[in-house]
PAVOVEX-604987 format. One record per residue: x, y, z of N, C-alpha, C in turn; residue number from 1; residue in one letter. Coordinates in steps of 0.05 Angstrom, whole numbers. Layout:
BEGIN
(site (X Y Z) (X Y Z) (X Y Z) NUM a)
...
//
This chain:
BEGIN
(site (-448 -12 -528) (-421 -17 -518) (-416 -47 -515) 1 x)
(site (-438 -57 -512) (-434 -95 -509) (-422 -106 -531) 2 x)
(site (-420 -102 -556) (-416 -106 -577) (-383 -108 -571) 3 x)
(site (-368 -84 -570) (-343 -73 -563) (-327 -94 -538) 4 x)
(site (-346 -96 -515) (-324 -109 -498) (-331 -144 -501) 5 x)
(site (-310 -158 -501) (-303 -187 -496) (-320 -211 -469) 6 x)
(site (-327 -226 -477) (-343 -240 -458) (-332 -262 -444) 7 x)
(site (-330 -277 -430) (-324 -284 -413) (-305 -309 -425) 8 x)
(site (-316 -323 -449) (-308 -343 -463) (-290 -334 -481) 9 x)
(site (-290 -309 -487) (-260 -304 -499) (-242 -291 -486) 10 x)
(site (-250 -289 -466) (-224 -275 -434) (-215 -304 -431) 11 x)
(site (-227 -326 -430) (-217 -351 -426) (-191 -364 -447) 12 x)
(site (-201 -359 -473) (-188 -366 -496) (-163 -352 -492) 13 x)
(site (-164 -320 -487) (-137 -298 -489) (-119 -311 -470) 14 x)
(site (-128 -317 -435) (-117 -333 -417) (-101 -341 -423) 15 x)
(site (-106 -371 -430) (-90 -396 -444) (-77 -386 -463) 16 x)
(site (-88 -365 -484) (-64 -356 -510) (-37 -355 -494) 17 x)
(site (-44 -331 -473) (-16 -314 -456) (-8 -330 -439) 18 x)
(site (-15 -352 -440) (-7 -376 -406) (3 -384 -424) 19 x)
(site (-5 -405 -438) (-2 -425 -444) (-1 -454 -426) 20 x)
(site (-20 -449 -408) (-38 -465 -380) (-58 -490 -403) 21 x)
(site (-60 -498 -389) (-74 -532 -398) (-108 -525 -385) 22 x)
(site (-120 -522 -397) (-155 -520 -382) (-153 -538 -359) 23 x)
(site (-136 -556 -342) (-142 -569 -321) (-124 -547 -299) 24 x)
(site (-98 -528 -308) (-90 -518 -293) (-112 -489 -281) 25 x)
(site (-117 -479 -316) (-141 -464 -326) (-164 -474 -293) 26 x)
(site (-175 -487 -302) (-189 -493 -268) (-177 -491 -252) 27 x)
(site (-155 -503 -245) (-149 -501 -222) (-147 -479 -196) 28 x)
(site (-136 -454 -231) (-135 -427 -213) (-157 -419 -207) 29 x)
(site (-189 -420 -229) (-206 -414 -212) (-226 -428 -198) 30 x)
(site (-208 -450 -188) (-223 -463 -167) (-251 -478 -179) 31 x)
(site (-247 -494 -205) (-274 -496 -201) (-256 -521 -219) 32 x)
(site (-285 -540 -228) (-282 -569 -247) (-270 -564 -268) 33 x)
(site (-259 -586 -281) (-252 -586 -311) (-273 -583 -326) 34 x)
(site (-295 -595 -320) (-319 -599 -329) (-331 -572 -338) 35 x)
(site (-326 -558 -314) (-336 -531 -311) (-329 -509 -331) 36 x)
(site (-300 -513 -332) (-292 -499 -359) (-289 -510 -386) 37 x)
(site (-294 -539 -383) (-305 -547 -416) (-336 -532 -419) 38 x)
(site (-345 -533 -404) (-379 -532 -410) (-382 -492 -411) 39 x)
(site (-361 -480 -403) (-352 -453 -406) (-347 -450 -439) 40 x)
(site (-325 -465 -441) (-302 -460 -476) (-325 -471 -494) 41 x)
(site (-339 -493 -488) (-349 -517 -518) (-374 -515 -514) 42 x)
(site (-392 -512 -498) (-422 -511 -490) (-439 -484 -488) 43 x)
(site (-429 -466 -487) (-433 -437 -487) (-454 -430 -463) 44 x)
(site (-442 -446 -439) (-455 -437 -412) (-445 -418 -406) 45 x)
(site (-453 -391 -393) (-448 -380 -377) (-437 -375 -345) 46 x)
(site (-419 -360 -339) (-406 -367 -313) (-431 -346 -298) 47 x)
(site (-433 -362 -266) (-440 -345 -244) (-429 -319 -247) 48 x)
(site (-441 -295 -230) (-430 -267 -230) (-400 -275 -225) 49 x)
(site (-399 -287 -195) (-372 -290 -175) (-358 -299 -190) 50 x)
(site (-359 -325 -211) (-338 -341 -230) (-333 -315 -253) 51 x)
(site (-342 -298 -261) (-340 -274 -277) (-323 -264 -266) 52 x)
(site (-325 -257 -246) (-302 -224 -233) (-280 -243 -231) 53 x)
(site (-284 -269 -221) (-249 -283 -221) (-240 -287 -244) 54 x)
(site (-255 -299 -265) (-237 -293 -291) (-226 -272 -299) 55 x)
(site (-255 -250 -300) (-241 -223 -307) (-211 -215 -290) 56 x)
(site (-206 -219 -268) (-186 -222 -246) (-157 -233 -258) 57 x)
(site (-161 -257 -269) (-151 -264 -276) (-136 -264 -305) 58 x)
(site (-160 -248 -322) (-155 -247 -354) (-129 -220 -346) 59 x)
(site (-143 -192 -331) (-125 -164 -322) (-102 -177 -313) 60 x)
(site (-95 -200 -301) (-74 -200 -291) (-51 -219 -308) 61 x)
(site (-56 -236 -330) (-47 -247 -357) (-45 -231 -379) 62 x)
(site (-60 -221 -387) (-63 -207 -416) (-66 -178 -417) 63 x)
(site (-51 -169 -432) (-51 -148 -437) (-68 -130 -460) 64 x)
(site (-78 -107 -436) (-108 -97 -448) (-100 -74 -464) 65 x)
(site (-73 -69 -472) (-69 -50 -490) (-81 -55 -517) 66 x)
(site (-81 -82 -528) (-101 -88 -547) (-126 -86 -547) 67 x)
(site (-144 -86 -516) (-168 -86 -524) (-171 -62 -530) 68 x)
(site (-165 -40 -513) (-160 -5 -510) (-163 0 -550) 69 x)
(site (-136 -10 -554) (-125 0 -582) (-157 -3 -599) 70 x)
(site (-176 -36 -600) (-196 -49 -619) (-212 -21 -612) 71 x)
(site (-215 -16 -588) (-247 11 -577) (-238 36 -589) 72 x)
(site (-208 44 -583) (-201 73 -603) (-212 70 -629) 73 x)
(site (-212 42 -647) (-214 42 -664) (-244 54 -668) 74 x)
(site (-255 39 -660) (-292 32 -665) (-300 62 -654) 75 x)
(site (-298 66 -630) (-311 94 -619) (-299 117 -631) 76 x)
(site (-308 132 -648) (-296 156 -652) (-301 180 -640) 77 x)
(site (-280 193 -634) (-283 227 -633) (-307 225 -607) 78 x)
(site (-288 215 -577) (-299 220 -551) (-296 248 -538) 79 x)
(site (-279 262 -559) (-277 294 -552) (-305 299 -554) 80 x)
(site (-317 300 -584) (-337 306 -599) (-362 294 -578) 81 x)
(site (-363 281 -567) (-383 255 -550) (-393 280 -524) 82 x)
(site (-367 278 -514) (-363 294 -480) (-372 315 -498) 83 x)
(site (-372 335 -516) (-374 366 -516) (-407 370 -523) 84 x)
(site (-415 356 -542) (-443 354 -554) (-467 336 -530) 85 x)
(site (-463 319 -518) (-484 296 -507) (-487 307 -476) 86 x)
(site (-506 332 -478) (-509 343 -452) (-511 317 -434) 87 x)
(site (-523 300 -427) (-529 272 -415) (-503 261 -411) 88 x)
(site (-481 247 -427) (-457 232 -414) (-439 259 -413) 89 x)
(site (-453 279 -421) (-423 305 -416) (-427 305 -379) 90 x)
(site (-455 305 -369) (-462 308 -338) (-456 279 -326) 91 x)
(site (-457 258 -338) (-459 229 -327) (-423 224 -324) 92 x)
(site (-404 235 -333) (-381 230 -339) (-369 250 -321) 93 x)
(site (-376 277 -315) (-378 298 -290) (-386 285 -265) 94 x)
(site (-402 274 -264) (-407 268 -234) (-389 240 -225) 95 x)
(site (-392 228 -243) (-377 204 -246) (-351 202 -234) 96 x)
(site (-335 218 -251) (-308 222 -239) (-308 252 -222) 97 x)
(site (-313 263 -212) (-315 283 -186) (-330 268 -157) 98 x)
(site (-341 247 -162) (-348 225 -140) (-316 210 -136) 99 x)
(site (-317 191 -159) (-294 178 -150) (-268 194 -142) 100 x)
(site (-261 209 -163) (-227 216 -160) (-235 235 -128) 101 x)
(site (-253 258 -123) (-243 260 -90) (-257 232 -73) 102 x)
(site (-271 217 -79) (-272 197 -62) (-241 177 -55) 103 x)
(site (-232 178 -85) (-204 163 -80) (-189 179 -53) 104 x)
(site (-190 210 -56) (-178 236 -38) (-191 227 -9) 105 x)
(site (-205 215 -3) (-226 208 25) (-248 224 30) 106 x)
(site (-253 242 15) (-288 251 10) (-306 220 23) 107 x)
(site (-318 247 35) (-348 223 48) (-372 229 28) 108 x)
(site (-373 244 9) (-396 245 -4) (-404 232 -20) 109 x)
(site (-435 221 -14) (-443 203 -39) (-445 222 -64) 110 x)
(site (-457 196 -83) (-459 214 -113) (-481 232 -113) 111 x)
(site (-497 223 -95) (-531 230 -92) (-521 263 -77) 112 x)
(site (-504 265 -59) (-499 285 -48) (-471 307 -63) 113 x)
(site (-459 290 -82) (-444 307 -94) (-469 324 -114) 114 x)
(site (-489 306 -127) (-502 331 -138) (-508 348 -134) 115 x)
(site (-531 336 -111) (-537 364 -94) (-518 389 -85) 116 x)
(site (-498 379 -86) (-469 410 -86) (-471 415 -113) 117 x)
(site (-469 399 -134) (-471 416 -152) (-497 432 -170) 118 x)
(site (-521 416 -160) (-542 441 -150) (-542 471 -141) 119 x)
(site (-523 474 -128) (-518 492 -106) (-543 481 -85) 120 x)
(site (-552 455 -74) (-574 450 -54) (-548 450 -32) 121 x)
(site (-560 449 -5) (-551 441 24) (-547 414 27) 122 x)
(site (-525 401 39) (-515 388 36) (-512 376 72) 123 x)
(site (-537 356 79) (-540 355 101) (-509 332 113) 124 x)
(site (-499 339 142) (-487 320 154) (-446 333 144) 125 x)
(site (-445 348 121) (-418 346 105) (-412 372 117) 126 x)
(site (-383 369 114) (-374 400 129) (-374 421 92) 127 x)
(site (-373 447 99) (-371 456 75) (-344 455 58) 128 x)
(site (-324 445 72) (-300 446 54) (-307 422 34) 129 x)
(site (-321 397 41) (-324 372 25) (-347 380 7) 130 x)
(site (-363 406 5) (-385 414 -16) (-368 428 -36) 131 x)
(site (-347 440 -28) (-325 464 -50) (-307 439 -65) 132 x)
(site (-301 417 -51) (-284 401 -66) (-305 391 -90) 133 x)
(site (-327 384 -82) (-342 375 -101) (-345 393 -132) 134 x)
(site (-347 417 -118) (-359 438 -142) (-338 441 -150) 135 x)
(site (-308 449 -134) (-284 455 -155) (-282 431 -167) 136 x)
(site (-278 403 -162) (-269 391 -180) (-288 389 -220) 137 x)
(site (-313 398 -206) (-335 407 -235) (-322 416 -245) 138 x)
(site (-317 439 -234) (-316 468 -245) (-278 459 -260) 139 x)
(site (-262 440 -256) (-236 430 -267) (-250 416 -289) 140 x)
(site (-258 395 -287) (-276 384 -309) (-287 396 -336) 141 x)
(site (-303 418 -321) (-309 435 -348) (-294 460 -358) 142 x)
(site (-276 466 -347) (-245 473 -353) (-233 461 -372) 143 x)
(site (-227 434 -370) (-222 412 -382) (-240 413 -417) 144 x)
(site (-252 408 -408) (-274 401 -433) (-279 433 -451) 145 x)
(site (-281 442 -442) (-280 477 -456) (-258 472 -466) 146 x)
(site (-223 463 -457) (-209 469 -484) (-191 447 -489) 147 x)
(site (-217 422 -497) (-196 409 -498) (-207 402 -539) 148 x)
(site (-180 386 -552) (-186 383 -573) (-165 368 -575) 149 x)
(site (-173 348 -609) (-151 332 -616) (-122 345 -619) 150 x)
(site (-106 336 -606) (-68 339 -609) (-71 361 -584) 151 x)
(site (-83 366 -563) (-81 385 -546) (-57 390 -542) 152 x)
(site (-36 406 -532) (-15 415 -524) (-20 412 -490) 153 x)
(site (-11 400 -474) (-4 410 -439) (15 427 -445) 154 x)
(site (22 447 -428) (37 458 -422) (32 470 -392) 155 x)
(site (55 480 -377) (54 489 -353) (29 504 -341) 156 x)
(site (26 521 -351) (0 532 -342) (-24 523 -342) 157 x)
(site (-36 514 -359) (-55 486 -361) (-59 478 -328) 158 x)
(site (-28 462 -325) (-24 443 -307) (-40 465 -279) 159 x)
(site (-32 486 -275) (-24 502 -258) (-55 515 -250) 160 x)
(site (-66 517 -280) (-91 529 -277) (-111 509 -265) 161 x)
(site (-109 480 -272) (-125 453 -262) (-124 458 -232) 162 x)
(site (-92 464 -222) (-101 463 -198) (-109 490 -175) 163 x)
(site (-105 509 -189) (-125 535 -185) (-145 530 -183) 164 x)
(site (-160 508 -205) (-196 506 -195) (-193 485 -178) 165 x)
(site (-183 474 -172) (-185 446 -154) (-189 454 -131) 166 x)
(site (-166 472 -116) (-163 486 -96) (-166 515 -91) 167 x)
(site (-193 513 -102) (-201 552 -94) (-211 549 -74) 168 x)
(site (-210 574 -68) (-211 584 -38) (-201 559 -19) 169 x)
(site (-184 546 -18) (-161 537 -6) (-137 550 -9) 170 x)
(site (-137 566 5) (-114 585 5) (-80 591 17) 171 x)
(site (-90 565 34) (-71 550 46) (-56 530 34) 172 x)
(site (-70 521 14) (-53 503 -9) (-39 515 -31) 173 x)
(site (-37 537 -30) (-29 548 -54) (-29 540 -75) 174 x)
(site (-71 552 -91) (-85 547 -110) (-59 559 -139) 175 x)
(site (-50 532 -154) (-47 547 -180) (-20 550 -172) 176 x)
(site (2 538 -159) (26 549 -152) (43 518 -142) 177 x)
(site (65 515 -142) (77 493 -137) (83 496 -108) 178 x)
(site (82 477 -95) (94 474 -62) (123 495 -61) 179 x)
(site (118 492 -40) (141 518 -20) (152 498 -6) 180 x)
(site (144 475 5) (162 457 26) (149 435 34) 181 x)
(site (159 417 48) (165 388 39) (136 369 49) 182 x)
(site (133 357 31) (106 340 34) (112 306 39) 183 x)
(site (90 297 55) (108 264 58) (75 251 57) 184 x)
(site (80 231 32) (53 212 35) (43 199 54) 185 x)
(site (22 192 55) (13 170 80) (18 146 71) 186 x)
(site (30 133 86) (25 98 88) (42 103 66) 187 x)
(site (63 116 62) (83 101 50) (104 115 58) 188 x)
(site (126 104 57) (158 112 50) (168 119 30) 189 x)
(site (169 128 17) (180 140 -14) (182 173 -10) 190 x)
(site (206 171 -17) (217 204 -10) (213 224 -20) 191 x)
(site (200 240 -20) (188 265 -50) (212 281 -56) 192 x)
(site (209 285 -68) (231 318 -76) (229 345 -68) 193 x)
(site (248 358 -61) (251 373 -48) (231 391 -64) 194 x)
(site (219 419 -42) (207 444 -64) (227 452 -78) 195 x)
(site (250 454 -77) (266 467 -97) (277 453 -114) 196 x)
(site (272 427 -119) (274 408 -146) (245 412 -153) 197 x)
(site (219 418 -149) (198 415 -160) (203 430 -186) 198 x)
(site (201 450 -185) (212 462 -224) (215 456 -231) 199 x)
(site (251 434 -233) (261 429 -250) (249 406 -255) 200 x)
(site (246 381 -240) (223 350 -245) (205 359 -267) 201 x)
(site (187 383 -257) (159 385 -264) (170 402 -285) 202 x)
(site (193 414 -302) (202 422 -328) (218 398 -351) 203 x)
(site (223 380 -340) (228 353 -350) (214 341 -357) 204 x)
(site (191 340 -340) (157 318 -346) (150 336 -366) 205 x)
(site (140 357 -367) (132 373 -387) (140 371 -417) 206 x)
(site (173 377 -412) (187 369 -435) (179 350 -455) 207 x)
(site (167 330 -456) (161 311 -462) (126 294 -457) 208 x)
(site (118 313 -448) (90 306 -442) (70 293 -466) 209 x)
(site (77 313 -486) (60 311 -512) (73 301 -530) 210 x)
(site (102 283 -523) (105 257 -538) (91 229 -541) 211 x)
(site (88 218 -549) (74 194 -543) (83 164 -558) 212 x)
(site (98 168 -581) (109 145 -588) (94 125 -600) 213 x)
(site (95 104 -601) (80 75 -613) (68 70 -587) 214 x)
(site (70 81 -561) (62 63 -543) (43 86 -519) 215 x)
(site (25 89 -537) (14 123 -528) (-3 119 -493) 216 x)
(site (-9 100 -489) (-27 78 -466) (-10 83 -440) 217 x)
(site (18 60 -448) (48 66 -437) (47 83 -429) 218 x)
(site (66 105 -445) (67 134 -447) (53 146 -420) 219 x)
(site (27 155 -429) (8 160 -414) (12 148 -375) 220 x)
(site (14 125 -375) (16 116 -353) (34 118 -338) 221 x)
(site (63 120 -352) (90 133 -339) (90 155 -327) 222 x)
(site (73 176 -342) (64 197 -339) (52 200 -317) 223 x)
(site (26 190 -318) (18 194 -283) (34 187 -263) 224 x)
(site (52 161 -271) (70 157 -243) (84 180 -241) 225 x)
(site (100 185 -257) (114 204 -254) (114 238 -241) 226 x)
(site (83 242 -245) (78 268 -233) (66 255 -213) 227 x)
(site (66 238 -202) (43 235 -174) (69 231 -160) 228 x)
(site (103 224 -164) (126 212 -157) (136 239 -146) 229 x)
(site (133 271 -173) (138 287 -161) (119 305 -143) 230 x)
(site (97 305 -136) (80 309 -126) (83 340 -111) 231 x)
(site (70 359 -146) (86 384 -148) (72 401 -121) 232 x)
(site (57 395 -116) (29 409 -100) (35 407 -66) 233 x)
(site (15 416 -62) (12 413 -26) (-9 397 -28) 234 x)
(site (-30 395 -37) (-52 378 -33) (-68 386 -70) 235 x)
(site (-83 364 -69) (-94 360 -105) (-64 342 -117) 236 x)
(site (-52 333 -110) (-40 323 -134) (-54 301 -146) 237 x)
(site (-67 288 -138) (-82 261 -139) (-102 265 -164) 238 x)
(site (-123 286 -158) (-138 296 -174) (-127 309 -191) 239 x)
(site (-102 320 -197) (-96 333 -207) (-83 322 -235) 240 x)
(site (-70 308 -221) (-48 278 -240) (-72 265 -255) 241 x)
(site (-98 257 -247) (-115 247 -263) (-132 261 -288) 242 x)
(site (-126 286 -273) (-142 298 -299) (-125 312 -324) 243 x)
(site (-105 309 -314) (-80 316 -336) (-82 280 -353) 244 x)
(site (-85 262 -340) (-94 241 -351) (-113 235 -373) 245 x)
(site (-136 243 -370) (-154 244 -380) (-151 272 -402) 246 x)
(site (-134 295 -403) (-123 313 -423) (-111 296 -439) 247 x)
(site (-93 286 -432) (-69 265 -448) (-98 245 -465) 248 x)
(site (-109 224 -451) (-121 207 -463) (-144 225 -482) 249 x)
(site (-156 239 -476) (-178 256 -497) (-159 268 -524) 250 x)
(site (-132 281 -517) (-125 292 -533) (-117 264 -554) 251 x)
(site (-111 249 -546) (-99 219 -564) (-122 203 -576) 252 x)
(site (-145 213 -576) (-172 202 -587) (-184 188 -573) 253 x)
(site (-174 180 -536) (-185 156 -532) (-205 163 -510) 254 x)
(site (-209 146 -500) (-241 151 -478) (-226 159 -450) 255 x)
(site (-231 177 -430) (-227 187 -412) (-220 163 -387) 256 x)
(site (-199 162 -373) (-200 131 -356) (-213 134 -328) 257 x)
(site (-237 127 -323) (-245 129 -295) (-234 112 -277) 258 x)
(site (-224 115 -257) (-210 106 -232) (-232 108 -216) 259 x)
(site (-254 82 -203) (-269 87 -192) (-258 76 -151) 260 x)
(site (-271 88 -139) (-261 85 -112) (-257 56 -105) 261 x)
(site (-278 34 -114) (-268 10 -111) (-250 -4 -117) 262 x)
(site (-228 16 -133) (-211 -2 -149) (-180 14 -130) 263 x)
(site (-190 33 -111) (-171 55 -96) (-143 30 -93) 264 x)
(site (-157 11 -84) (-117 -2 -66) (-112 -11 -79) 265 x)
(site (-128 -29 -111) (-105 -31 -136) (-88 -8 -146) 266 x)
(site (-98 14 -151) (-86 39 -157) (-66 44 -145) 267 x)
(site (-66 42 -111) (-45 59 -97) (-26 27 -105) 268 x)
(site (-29 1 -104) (-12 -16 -103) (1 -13 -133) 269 x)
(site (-11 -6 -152) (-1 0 -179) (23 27 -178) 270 x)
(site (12 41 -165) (32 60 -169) (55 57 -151) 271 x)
(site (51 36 -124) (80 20 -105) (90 9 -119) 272 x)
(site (89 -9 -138) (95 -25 -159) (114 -3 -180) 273 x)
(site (107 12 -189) (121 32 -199) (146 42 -189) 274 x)
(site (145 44 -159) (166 53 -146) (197 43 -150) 275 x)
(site (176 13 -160) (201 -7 -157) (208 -11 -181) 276 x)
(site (198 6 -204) (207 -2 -225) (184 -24 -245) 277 x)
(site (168 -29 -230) (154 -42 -251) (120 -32 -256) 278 x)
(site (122 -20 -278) (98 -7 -290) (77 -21 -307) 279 x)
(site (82 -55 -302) (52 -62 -308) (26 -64 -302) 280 x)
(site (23 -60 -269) (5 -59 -260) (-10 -29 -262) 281 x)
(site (11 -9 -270) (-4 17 -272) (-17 21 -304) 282 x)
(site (4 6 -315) (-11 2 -349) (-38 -3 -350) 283 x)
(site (-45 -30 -333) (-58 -44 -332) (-83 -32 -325) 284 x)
(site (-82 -17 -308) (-101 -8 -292) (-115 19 -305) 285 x)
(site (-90 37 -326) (-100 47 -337) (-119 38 -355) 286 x)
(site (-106 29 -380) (-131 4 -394) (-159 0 -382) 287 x)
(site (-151 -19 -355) (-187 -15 -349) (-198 2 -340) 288 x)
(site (-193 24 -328) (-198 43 -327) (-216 64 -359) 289 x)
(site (-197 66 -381) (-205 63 -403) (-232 58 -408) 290 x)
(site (-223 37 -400) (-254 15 -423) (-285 23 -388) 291 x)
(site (-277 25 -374) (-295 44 -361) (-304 62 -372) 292 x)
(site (-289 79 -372) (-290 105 -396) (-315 109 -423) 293 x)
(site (-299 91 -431) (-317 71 -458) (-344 67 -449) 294 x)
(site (-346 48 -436) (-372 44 -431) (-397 64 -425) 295 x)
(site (-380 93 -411) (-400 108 -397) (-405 123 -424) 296 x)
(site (-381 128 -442) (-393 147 -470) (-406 131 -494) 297 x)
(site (-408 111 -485) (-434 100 -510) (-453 86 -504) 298 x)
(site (-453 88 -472) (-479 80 -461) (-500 96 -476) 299 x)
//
């Protein structure tokens, strides 16, 4: 996979392409010598870890990674084919995202302890509702992967069945069924839709799900805002919206996008950003997300 992603000296180069910044301003933002980044561009020194994550920081927040996404669709083929055959990243890619996406949800379980749920071992210190989230979100996963194939179709029930396994034996959420009445996010203000607009929203998004256009990445990312905006559910939408994500992205050839917990308050600030109308930060995030993705299926 090293081969595939970009190094530090050409995150530098793309920079300046999309700035059009002078290598003295180029320092300036990351705080370091001119010197520092000649001996980066012309000397082929390597940056510290810390001077790495600020470029990288900085490259996500200039340039746009729909190109790099587009170069890895190219090179990696058939990540359907990857996830169905490679018992090893089919389980590494399972635990992977059933850690993060309910950790994004506020799960306290480590990875070490999500296995062990999906062991069926005892699960010391965790109440048992946080061992069922673990296993249903598997058991969605390989749901997932049992039918998924190139040009997949979503359609309603799909949607409906994802969150049937998400929320079994949560019965109080009504597993597999759209909300009955009115839900309000935390820590934010943004007004949901009524249960009795949920149909029609969530028959509109549909409508159009398995379009995708020249701008399939895009697309895709509207998409999650959009169903996390209507937020058809009582609880799972989160997990839910992501794995219809990762349907969309598998069915389009491309690598599955992990949203890992440390990246949680870019995410929620990407999708605030959305509220207001501006969907680059959620683009964005999908993309690296992506190339996460990437990395874990050809490790």
């Amino acid at each position: 996979m090293s081969e595939f992603i970009i190094n530090d000296k050409e995150k530098l180069k793309k920079i300046i392409k999309a700035t059009g910044i002078s290598r003295s301003d180029l320092a300036r933002r990351l705080e370091v010598s001119y010197k520092t980044v000649y001996r980066w561009l012309d000397k082929g020194i390597s940056p510290h870890p810390a001077q790495s994550r600020d470029i990288d920081q900085l490259f996500k927040e200039y340039v746009d990674l729909r190109e790099m996404v587009a170069n890895l669709h190219k090179k990696v083929k058939d990540p359907v084919k990857i996830l169905k055959t490679d018992k090893k990243i089919r389980y590494a890619f399972i635990l992977e995202m059933t850690y993060n996406s309910n950790a994004i949800e506020g799960s306290r379980m480590t990875v070490e302890e999500t296995e062990l749920a999906f062991d069926g071992k005892k699960v010391r210190g965790k109440e048992m509702f946080e061992v069922l989230e673990a296993v249903n979100h598997r058991n969605a996963l390989e749901f997932l992967l049992e039918n998924i194939k190139p040009d997949f179709k979503i359609e309603k029930d799909y949607i409906l069945k994802l969150h049937e396994i998400v929320m079994y034996n949560f019965n109080n959420k009504l597993p597999g069924k759209y909300r009955t009445g009115q839900v309000n996010l935390t820590n934010a203000d943004k007004q949901l839709p009524s249960a009795q607009d949920v149909p029609l929203k969530m028959g509109t998004l549909l409508k159009n799900i398995n379009n995708y256009g020249r701008d399939p990445i895009g697309k895709i990312a509207q998409d999650h805002y959009d169903f996390e905006a209507i937020h058809p559910f009582f609880d799972g939408n989160g997990r839910v919206g992501r794995l219809i994500t990762i349907t969309q992205l598998l069915s389009q050839g491309f690598a599955p996008a992990i949203i890992t917990i440390d990246e949680r308050y870019k995410y929620y600030m990407a999708l605030g950003k959305a509220d207001l109308g501006n969907y680059k930060n959620i683009v964005q995030m999908l993309c690296d997300s992506i190339i996460e993705g990437y990395k874990l299926i050809t490790n």
